[in-house]
C-alpha positions in Angstrom: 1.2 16.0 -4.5 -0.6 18.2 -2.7 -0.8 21.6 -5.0 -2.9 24.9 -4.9 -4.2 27.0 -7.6 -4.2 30.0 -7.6 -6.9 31.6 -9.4 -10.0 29.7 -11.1 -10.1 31.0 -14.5 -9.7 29.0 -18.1 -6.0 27.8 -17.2 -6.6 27.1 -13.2 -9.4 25.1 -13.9 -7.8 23.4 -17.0 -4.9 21.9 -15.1 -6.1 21.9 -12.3 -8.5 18.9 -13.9 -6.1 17.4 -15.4 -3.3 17.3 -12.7 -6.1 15.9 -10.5 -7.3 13.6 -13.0 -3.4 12.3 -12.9 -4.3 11.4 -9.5 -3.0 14.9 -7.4 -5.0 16.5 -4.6 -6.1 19.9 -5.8 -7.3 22.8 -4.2 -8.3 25.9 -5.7 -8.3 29.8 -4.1 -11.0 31.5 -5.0 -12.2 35.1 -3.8 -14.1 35.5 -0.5 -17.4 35.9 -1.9 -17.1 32.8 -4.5 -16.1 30.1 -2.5 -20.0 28.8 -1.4 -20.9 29.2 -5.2 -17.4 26.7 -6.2 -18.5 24.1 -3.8 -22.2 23.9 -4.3 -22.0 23.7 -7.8 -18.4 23.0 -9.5 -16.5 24.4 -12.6 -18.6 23.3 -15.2 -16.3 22.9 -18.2 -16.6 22.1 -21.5 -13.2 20.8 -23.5 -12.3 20.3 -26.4 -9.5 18.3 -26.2 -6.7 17.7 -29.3 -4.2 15.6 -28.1 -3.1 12.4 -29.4 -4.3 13.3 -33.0 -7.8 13.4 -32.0 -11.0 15.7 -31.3 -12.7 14.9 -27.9 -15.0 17.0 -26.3 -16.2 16.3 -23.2 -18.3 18.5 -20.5 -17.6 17.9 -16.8 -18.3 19.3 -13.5 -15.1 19.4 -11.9 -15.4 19.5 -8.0 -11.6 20.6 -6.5 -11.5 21.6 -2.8 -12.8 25.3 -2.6 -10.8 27.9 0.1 -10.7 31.6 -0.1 -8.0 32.0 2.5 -4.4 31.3 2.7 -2.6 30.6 6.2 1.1 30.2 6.7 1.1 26.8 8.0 -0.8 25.7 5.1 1.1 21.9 3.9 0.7 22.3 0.1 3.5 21.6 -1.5 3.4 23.8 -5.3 1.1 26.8 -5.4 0.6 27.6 -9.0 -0.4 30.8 -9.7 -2.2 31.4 -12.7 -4.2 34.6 -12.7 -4.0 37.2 -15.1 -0.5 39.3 -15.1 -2.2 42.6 -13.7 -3.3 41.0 -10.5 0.2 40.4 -9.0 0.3 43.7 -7.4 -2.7 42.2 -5.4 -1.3 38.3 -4.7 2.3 39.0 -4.0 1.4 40.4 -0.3 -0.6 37.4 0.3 2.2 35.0 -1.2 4.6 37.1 1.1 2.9 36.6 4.0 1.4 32.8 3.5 2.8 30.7 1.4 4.7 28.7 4.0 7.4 26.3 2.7 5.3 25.7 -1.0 7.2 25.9 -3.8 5.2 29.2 -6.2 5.0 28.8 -9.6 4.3 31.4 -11.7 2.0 30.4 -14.5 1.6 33.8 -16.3 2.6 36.3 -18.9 5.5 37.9 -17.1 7.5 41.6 -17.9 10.3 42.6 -16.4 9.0 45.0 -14.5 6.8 41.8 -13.0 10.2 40.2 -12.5 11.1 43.1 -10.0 8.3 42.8 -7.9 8.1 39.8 -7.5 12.0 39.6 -6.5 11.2 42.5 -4.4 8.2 40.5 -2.6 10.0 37.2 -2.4 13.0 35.1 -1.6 14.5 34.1 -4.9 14.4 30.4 -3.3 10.5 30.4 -3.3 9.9 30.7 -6.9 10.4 29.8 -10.5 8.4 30.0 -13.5 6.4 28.3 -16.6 3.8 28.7 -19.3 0.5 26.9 -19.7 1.1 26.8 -24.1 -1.0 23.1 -23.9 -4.1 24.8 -22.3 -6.5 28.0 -23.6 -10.1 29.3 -23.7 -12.8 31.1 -22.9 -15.3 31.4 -20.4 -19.1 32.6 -20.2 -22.1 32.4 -17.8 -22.4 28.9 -18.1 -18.6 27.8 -17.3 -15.2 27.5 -18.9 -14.9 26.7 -22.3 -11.6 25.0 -22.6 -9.4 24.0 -25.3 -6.4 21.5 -24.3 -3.5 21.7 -27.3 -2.5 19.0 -29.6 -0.1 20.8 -31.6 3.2 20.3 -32.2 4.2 23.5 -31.0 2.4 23.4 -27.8 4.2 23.0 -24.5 3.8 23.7 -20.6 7.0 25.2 -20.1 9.3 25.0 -16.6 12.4 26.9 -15.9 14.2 28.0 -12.9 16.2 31.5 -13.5 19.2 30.1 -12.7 18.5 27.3 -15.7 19.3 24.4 -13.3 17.0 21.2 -13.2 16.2 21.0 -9.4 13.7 18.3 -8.0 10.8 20.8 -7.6 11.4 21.3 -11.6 11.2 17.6 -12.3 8.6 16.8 -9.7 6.0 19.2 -11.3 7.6 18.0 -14.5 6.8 14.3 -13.7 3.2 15.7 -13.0 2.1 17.5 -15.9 3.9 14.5 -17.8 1.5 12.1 -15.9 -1.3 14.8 -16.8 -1.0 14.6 -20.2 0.6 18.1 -20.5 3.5 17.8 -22.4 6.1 19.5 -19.9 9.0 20.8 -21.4 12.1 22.0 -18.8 14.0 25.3 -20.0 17.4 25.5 -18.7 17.1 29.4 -20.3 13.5 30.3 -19.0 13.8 34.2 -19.3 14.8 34.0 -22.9 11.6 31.9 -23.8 8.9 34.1 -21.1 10.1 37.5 -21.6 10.2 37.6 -25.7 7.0 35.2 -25.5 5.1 38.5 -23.6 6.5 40.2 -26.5 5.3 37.6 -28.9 1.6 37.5 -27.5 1.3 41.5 -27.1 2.1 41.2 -30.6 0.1 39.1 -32.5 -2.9 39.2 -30.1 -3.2 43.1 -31.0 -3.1 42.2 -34.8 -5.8 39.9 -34.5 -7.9 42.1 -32.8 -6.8 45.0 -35.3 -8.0 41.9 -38.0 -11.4 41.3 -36.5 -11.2 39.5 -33.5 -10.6 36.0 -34.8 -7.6 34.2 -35.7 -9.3 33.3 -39.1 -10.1 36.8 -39.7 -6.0 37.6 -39.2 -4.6 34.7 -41.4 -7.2 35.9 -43.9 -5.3 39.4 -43.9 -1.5 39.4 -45.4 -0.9 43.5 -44.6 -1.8 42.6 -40.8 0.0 39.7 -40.2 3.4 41.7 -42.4 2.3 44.6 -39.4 2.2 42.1 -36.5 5.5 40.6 -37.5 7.0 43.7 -37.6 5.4 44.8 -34.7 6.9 41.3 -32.9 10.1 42.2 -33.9 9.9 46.3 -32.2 8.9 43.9 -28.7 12.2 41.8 -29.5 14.3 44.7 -29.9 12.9 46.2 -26.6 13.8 42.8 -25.0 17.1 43.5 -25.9 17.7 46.0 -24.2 16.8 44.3 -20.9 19.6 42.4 -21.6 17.4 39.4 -23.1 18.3 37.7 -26.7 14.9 36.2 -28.5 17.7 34.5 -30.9 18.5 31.9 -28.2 15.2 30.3 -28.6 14.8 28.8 -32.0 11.0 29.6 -32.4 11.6 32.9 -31.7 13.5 32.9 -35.4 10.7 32.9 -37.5 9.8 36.2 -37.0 13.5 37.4 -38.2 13.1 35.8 -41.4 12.1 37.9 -44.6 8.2 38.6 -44.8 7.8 36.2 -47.8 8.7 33.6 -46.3 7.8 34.1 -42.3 4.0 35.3 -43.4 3.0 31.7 -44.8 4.6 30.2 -42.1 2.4 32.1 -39.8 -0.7 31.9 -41.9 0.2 27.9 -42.1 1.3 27.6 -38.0 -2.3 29.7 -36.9 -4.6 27.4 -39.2 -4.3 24.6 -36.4 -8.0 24.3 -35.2 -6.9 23.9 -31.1 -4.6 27.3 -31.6 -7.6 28.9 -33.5 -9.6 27.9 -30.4 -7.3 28.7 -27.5 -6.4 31.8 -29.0 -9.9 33.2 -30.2 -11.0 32.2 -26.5 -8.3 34.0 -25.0 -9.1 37.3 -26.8 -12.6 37.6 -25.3 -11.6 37.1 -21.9 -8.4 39.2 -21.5 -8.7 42.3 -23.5 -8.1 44.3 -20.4 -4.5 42.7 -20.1 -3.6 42.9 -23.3 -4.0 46.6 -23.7 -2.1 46.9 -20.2 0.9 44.6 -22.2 0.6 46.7 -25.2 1.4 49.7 -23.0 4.2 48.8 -21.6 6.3 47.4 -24.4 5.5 51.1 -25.6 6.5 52.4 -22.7 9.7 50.7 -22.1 10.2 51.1 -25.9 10.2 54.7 -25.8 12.0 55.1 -22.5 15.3 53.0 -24.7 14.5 54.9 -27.8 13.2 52.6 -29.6 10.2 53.3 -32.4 7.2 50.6 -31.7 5.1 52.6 -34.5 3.5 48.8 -35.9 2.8 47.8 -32.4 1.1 51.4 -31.9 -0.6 50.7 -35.7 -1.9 48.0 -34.4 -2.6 49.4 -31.0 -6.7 49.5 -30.0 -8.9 50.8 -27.4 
């Protein structure tokens, strides 16, 4: 297939290798002033890769097609988006105006209030959603440093809203399946991406309350007993959006009494690739994550409910 990233950061480049290593033609949008840089030299990453019970790293210089500009009569057939969350007030015009007939993935943290715009910028035919969970990292000077998931728990996830399985879901399926990527298909997408925003808000501002490092929050019981409690406040605010964390199963644990969901945290976080993906995540998204933080507040307070852990936890 013939599919477009969107962005170039830690989880564009990531699949974007891998889908093309599976044997897909891959492009990547880049920003005007980037695009020489991309094709003289590549995206030097470095992996570390977990799958299949194993420890591989591996440094590459991957070489997609580079453009910085998007026309309407482009042929590509998926455009994933991957970007941070806070930049969709700045793609969805461009999306709008010239994405053609591809088939947009959103590959992102997504709120509700990123739900309405991007209804209000799109036909609802145009569009459906996922999570990279198999892919994480960091990046530096020198390149992206990228961690590829071989945990149990690790999934790309794929949904449409309506939970039906169309072809566009199984085609990307059948590619990130190819890729190594472990694709799993919601037929309930919203429950799983909404309280997951929730989820991540959560935990990422208790391990940056904790240190920084996801050993430095495993290491410290009153956090993680604050960031569960704090996960829960985001739950209850999903509720009121009319969403039910209960429908997904691994949203669960963090209903369960304290003694018994903190060592299953402590246990699910000592996975070397999570450590990784999540630690690497942390230094490169800060920005977003205090924007997240703010509006699970926000939207807390405007339902009256009390978010006081996720404000304990809250950082500047």
């Amino acid at each position: 297939m013939k599919i477009l990233i969107y962005g170039a950061g830690v989880i564009g480049s990531t699949y974007g290798w891998q889908l093309a290593k599976a044997g897909h033609d891959i492009s990547i949008l880049v920003r005007n002033n980037q695009k020489q840089g991309f094709e003289e030299n590549g995206i030097n990453i470095y992996c570390t890769d977990f799958r299949n019970d194993k420890k591989i790293t591996e440094n590459i210089i991957f070489r997609p097609k580079v453009t910085d500009t998007l026309s309407v009569d482009n042929d590509f057939e998926y455009i994933i988006v991957t970007t941070h969350s806070f930049h969709l007030e700045e793609i969805l015009p461009v999306l709008k105006k010239s994405s053609g007939k591809a088939h947009i993935l959103f590959f992102q943290n997504i709120w509700q209030d990123d739900l309405k715009k991007i209804s209000q910028c799109l036909m609802s035919g145009q569009y459906f959603f996922g999570f990279p969970f198999m892919a994480g990292g960091g990046r530096n000077e020198k390149g992206i440093n990228a961690v590829i998931s071989g945990s149990k728990y690790s999934k790309t996830m794929l949904g449409e809203t309506t939970g039906e399985t169309t072809p566009r879901i199984q085609k990307i399926a059948d590619a990130m399946s190819d890729a190594g990527m472990k694709p799993f298909i919601s037929n309930q997408i919203m429950n799983w991406l909404i309280p997951h925003y929730a989820f991540i808000t959560g935990i990422s501002a208790g391990i940056i309350k904790a240190g920084g490092t996801m050993k430095s929050f495993i290491s410290n019981t009153k956090i993680i007993k604050t960031t569960i409690k704090s996960i829960r406040e985001g739950f209850y605010v999903c509720s009121q959006m009319n969403i039910n964390p209960k429908k997904e199963k691994v949203n669960k644990l963090y209903y369960l009494p304290l003694f018994i969901s903190v060592p299953i945290v402590k246990k699910i976080f000592r996975d070397e690739a999570m450590q990784a993906m999540f630690d690497g995540y942390l230094k490169n998204s800060t920005k977003e994550i205090q924007l997240m933080v703010q509006k699970i507040i926000s939207d807390g307070d405007k339902s009256g409910i009390k978010t006081s852990y996720l404000k304990e936890n809250q950082f500047k």
